[in-house]
C-alpha positions, -999 to 999 in steps of 0.1 A, spaced: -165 -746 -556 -156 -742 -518 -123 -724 -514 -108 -727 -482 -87 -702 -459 -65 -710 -434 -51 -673 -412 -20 -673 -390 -23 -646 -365 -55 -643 -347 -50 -607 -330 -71 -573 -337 -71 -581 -376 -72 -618 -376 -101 -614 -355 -120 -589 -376 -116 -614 -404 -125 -644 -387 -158 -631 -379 -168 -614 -412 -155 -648 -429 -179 -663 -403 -209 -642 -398 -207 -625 -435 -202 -660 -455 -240 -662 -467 -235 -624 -480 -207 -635 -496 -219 -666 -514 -256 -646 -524 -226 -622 -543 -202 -639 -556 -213 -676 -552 -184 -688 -535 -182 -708 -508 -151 -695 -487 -143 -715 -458 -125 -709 -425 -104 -740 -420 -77 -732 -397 -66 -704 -371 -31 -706 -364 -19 -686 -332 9 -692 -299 -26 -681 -280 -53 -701 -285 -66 -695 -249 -75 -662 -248 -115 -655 -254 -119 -633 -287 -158 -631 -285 -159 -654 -319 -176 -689 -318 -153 -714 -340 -158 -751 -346 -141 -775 -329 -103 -780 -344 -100 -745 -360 -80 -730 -340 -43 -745 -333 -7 -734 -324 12 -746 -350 15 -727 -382 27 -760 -404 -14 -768 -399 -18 -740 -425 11 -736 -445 10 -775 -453 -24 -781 -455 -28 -796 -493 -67 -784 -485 -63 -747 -478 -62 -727 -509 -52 -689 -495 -31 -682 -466 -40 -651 -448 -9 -635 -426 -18 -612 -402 14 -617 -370 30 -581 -386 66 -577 -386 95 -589 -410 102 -626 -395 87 -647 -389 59 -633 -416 82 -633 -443 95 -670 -440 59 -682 -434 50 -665 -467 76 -675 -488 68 -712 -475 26 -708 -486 47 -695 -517 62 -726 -523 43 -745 -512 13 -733 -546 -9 -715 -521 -21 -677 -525 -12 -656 -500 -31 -623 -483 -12 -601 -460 -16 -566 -440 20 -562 -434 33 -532 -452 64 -532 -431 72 -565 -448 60 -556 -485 77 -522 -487 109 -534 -478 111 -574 -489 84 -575 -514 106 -574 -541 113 -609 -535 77 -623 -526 62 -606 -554 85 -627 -574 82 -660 -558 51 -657 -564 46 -646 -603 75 -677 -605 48 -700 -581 21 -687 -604 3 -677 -570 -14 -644 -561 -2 -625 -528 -30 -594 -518 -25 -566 -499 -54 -546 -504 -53 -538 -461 -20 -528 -456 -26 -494 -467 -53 -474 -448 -76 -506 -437 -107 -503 -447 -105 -479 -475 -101 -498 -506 -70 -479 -523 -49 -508 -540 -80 -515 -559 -85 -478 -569 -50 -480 -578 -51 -509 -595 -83 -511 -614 -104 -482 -612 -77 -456 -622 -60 -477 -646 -66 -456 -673 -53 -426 -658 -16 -415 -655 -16 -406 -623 -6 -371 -615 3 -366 -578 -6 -388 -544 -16 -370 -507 -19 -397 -480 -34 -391 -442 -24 -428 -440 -13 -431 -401 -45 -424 -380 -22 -421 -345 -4 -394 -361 -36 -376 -374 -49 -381 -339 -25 -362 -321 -21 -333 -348 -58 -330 -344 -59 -326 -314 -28 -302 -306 -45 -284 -329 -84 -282 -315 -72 -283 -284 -42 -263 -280 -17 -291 -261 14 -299 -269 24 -328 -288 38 -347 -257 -1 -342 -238 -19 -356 -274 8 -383 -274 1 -395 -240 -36 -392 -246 -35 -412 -280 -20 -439 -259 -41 -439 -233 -72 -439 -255 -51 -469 -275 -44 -452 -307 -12 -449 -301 15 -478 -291 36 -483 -261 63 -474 -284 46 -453 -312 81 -446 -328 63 -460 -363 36 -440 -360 53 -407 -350 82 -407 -366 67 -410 -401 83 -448 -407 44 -468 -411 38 -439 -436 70 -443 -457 61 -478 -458 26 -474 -473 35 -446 -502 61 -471 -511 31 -496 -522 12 -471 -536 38 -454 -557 48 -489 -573 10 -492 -584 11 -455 -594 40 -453 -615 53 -485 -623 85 -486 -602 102 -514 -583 95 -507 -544 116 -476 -527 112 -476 -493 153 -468 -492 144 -438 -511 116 -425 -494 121 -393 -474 108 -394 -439 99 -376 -415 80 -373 -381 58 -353 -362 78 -352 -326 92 -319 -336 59 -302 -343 48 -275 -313 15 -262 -299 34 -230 -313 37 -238 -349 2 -249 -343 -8 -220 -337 11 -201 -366 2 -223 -391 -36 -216 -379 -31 -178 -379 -15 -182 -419 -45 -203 -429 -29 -237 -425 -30 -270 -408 -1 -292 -401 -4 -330 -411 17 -360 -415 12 -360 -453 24 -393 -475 34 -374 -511 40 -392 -545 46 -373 -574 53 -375 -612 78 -345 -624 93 -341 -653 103 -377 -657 110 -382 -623 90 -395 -587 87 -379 -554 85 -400 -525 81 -380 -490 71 -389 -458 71 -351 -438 45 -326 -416 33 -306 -438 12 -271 -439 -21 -275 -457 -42 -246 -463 -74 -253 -440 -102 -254 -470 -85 -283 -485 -106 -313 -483 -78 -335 -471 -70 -310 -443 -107 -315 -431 -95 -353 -421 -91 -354 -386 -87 -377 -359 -78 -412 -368 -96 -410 -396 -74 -413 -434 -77 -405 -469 -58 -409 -496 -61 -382 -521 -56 -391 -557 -52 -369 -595 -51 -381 -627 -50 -368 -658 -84 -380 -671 -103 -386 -641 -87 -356 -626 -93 -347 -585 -98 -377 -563 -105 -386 -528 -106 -415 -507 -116 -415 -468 -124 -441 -437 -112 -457 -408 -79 -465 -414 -69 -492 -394 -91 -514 -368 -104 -554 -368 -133 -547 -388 -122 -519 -411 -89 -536 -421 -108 -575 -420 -128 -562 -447 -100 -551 -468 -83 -587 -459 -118 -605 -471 -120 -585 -502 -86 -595 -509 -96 -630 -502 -125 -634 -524 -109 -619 -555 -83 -642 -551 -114 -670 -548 -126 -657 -581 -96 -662 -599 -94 -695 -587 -123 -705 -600 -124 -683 -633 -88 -705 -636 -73 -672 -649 -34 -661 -656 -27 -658 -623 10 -647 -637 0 -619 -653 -23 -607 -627 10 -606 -608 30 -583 -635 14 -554 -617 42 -546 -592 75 -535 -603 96 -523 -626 74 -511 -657 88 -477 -658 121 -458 -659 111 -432 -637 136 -420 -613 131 -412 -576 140 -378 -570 165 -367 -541 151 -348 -516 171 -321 -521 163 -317 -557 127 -311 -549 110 -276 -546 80 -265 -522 70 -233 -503 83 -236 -473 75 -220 -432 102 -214 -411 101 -204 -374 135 -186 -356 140 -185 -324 154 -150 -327 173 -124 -303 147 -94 -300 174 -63 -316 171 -42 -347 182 -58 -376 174 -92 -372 154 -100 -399 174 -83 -425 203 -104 -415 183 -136 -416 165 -123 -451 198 -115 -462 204 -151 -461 175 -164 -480 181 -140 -505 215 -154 -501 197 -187 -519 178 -172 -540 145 -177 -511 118 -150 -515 98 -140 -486 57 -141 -484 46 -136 -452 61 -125 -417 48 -131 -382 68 -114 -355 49 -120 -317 54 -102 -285 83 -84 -271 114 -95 -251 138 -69 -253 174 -83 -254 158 -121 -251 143 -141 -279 111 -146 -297 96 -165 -324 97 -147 -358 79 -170 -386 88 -166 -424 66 -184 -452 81 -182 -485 76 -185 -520 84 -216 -537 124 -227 -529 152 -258 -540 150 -279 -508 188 -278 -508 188 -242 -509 165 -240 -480 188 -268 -459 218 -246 -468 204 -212 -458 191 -233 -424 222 -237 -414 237 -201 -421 207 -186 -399 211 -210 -372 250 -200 -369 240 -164 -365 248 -148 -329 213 -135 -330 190 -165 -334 188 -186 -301 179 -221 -312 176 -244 -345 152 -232 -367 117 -251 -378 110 -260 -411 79 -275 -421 72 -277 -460 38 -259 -473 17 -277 -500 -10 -248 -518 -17 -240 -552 15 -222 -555 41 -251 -539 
């Protein structure tokens, strides 16, 4: 049976899947047997030279020439952004055809509604690349831990952010030098505020922590996070205490209830995950039967994130043509469970906090005085350097805390005469927290 595609959005992805759709199509059939054809390319630039031979009539301007084409069988939607992806969507929806997207800004916050179009439809939307591209994590998710209550989620899932952490902290810079680098090398956007700010993150844990524990999408009650606040000092302190700082994605099951964070965060350095640098990802995964987990690879780029889109595609093809419930395949996403999402404040982790402190006696008994205050033990001090009557850093780590109790404390210690600045808090993940 040929099943035919027709894609609307022919940038960086929609590229990468045009050619391995084109240039891959004999591997595909020798595995599968299917014959997937690329029918139509919609795009406002047609023009432009993409380095990809297409036969005449493929390519065209006007999205209608996909969405209402009774001979296309998935639509693939790769433009990004909330509209006007979602209204082309929810017209391939209606219109009985599958759909296979990369936009996680548009699932994590309206997917609630496509998902159910869809089941209603009886028509299957994929999403396998709109979490960390080529690295196949919906399907782990999905299918290969389905037998596993999943424990707890760690996500490197934003390979600009990675980027600069890593190299603030090989390097030393600060995190306005790796910035401008990332964007000069084209990691990072014009306007990375997505990226930096933890936002593309958020978006992606919200997808995976549906699959993971049954629950309708949160992105409103994700906690997030970004890196702009992160120094070449803290850097540095976090390398002295064993640690590395990265934009960690957390999900976790507690006591009846789910996690959701977005947040730099302290890893000690022989952690695997704290080994992925650069833009690389992984996605970091415990169950209760298969137990420790991990998934790494490029993250984002045409060809990574085409093949997630062409993975998507041809199990979609397969169910076509195995005529399967494509309704129940659908019952996946949403509300299975009864877990609730737990408010950030309610949540406990070690934590590392760096004053900017006046340089007298009795400085740190008036800010430990505080903690204790809260009930927030001390582990580990760092006190640098000497600026008599000025101010220096003095780093605390402590044992596990309430994240409430810590915010409260925060704002006792900043008020004190003898701390010079708002202090930096960056939560620790370790055995302990």
């Amino acid at each position: 049976m040929n099943i035919n595609v027709g894609i609307i959005g022919f940038g960086t992805v929609g590229t990468g899947t045009a050619k391995i759709l084109l240039e891959n199509a004999e591997v595909i059939k020798e595995k599968t047997g299917l014959n997937i054809n690329l029918l139509k390319i919609a795009d406002l630039d047609i023009e432009r030279d993409r380095g990809i031979a297409l036969p005449d009539g493929t390519l065209t301007t006007d999205a209608n020439e996909v969405l209402s084409n009774p001979d296309i069988h998935i639509v693939v939607e790769l433009i990004g952004g909330i509209q006007p992806a979602k209204d082309f969507i929810l017209r391939a929806i209606a219109n009985g055809k599958h759909v296979v997207t990369a936009n996680k800004a548009l699932l994590a916050t309206e997917g609630r509604e496509i998902f159910e179009k869809a089941k209603d439809n009886g028509v299957m939307v994929g999403f396998e690349a709109s979490v960390a591209g080529g690295i196949p994590i919906i399907k782990v998710l999905r299918e290969g831990l389905i037998a596993n209550r999943i424990l707890s989620i760690y996500g490197i899932i934003n390979g600009t952010s990675n980027y600069i952490l890593t190299r603030m902290f090989e390097d030393k810079i600060e995190f306005k030098d790796a910035l401008q680098e990332a964007q000069r090398l084209g990691y990072a956007e014009a306007d990375p505020t997505f990226d930096i700010e933890g936002i593309d993150t958020a978006h992606k844990i919200t997808l995976m922590a549906s699959l993971a524990y049954g629950i309708p999408l949160s992105y409103d009650k994700v906690y997030v996070e970004g890196i702009s606040k992160v120094s070449a000092l803290d850097i540095d302190f976090a390398r002295e205490l064993g640690y590395k700082i990265k934009l960690l994605a957390i999900a976790k099951a507690t006591d009846g209830e789910v996690e959701l964070r977005v947040h730099p965060t302290m890893v000690p350095e022989n952690y695997l995950i704290s080994k992925v640098d650069g833009v690389l990802n992984a996605v970091y995964v415990v169950g209760d039967a298969v137990g420790e987990t991990l998934y790494y690879g490029r993250g984002a780029g045409d060809m990574p994130t085409g093949s997630a889109v062409v993975a998507d595609i041809v199990d979609i093809a397969k169910k076509i043509v195995s005529r399967c419930s494509i309704k129940e395949e659908m019952e996946f996403i949403g509300k299975r469970s009864d877990l609730r999402v737990k408010p950030m404040g309610e949540i406990e982790s070690k934590y590392y906090f760096r004053c900017t402190a006046l340089d007298r006696p009795g400085v740190l008994s008036k800010i430990s005085g505080i903690l204790g205050k809260y009930e927030i033990s001390i582990e580990a001090v760092i006190q640098k350097g000497r600026s008599v009557g000025g101010a220096v850093p003095l780093v605390l780590l402590t044992h596990r805390a309430r994240e409430e109790d810590v915010q409260k404390a925060i704002q006792e210690i900043d008020r004190l005469d003898v701390v010079a600045d708002k202090t930096m808090v960056i939560r620790v993940e370790s055995e302990e927290g």
